[in-house]
DRENBAGU-961096 format. One record per atom (N, C-alpha, C, O): residue in three letters; x negated, y, z negated. Coordinates in steps of 0.02 Angstrom, whole numbers, plus 50000, padded with zeros to 5 digits. Layout:
// residues N
ALAXYZ...
END
This chain:
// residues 105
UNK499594994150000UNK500005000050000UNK499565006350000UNK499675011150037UNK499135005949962UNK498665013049946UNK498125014650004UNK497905019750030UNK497985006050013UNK497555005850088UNK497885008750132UNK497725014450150UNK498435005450159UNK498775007350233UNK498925016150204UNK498925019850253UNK499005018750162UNK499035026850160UNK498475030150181UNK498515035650209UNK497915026950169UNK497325028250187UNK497145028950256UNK496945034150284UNK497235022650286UNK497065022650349UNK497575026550387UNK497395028350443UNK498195028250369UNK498585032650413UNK498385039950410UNK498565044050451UNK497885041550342UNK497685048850345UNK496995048750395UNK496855053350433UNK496525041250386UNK495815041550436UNK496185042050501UNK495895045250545UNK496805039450517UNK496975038850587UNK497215047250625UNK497275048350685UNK497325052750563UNK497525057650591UNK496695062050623UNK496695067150659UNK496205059250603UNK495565060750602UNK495205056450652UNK494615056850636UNK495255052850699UNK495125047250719UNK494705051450762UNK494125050150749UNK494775055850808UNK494355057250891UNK493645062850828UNK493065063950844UNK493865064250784UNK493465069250741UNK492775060550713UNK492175061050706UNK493115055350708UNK492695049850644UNK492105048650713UNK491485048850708UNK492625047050793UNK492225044250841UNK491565048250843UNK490985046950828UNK491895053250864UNK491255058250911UNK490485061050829UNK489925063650835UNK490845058950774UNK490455059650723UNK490495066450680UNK490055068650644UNK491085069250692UNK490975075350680UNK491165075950575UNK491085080950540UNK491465067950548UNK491655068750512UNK491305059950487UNK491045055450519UNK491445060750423UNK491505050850413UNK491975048650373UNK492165053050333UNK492225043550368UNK492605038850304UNK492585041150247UNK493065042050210UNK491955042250236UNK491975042250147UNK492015050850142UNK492305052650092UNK491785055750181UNK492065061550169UNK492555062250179UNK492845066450145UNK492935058550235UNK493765060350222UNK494105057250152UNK494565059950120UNK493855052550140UNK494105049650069UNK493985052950002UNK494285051749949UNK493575056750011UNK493605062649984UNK494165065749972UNK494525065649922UNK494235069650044UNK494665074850046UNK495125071750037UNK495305074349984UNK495585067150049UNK496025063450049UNK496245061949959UNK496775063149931UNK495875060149943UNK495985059849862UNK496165066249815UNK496505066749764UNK495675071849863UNK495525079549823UNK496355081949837UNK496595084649787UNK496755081349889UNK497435082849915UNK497965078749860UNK498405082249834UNK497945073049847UNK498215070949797UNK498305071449731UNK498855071249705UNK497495072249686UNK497325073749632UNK497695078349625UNK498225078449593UNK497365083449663UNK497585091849638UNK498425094049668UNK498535099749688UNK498965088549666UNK499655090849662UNK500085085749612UNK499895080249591UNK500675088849599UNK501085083949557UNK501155075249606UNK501185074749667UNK501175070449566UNK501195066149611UNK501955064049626UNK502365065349581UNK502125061649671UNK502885059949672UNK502955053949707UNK503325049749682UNK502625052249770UNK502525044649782UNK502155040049720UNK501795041749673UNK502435032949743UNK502105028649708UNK501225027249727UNK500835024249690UNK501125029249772UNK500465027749788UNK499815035549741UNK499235035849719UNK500505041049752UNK500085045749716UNK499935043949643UNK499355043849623UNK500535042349598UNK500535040349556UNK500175036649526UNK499995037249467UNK499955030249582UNK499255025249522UNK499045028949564UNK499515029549602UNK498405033649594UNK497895035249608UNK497845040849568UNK497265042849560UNK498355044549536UNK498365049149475UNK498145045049406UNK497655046949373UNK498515039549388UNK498415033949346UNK497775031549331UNK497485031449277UNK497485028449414UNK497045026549399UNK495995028849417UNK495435026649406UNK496365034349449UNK495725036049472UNK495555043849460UNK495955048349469UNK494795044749436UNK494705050949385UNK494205055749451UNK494035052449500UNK494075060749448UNK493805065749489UNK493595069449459UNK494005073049430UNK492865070949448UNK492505077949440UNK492145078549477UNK491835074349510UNK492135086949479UNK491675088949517UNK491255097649471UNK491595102149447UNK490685097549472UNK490235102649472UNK490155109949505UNK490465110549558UNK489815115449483UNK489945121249517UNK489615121349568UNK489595127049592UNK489245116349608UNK488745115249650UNK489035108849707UNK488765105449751UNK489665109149681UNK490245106949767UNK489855098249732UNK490125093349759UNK489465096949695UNK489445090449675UNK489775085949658UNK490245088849630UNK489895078649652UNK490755077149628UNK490595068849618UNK490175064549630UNK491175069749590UNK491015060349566UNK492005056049543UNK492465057149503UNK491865051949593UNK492515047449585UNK492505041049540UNK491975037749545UNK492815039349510UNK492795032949468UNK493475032849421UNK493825037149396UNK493485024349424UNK494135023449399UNK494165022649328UNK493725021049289UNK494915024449315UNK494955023549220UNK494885015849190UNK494705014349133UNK495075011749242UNK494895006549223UNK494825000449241UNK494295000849270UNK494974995149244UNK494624989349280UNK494954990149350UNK494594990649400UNK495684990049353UNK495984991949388UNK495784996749436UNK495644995249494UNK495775002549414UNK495575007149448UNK494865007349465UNK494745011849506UNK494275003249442UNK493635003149461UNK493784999749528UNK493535002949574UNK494094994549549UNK494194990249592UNK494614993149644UNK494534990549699UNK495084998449641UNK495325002949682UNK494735005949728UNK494615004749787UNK494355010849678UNK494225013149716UNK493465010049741UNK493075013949769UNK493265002749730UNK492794999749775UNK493274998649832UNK493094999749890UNK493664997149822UNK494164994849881UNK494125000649933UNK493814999449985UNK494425007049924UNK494225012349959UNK493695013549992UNK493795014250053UNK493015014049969UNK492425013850007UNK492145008450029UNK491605009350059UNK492325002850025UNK492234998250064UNK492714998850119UNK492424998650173UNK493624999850127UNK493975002050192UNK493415006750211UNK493185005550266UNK493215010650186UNK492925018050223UNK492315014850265UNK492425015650325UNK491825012250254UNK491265009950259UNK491525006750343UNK491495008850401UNK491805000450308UNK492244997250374UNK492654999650422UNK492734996750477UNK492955005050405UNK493195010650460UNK492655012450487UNK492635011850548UNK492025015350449UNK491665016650496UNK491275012150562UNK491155012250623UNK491195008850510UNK490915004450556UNK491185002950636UNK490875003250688UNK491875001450622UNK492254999950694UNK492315005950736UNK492335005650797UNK492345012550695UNK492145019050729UNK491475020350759UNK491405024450805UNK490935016550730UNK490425016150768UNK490195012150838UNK489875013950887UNK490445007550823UNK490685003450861UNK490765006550943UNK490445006450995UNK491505009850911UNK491805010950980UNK491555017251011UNK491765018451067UNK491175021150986UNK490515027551001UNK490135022551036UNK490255022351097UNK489715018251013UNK489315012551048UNK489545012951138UNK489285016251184UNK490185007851140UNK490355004651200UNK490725012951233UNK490815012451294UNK490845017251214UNK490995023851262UNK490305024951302UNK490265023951363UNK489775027051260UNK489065029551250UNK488955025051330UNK488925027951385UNK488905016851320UNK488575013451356UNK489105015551401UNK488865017851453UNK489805015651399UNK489995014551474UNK489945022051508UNK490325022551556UNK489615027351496UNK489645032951517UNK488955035251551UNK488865039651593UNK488395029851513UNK487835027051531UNK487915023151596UNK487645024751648UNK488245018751588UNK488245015351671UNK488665018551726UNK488595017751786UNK489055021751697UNK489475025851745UNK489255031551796UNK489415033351852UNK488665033951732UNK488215037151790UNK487605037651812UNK487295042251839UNK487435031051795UNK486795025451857UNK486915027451904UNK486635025451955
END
């Protein structure tokens, strides 16, 4: 449930993840920072209010981690989707790259 919310926010970002202009785990970022900082009213906002804590420093520094077992495992779960999003985003940069490469041999 919290995943597929996820990937429907990387998917509004998708031609931005390809071309590199952005990655996974900084959108997961932002993606969390949009949630945290409003009342929650979905259920998905709700345990990620529940279970997952956010600080950040006057130096834009920041740190995610969960309240508890639960929520430690959330949010490995998250950067591992992120990681793996990227990956397949790299991916498909790869096979553009090459076919734009042979295209103009």
């Amino acid at each position: 449930m919290i995943l597929t919310e996820f990937a429907k926010f990387l998917q509004q970002y998708n031609q931005e993840l390809i071309m590199h202009k952005t990655t996974p785990l900084e959108l997961m970022h932002k993606w969390l920072i949009q949630i945290i900082n409003k009342n929650p009213k979905s259920n998905v906002e709700k345990i990620i209010h529940k279970e997952i804590m956010y600080a950040e420093n006057a130096n834009g520094d920041y740190i995610i981690v969960g309240k508890s077992t639960s929520g430690r495992k959330l949010v490995k779960s998250l950067i591992n989707f992120a990681k793996s999003y990227e990956n397949y985003n790299h991916a498909k940069w790869l096979e553009m790259t090459e076919r734009n490469y042979h295209a103009n041999k």
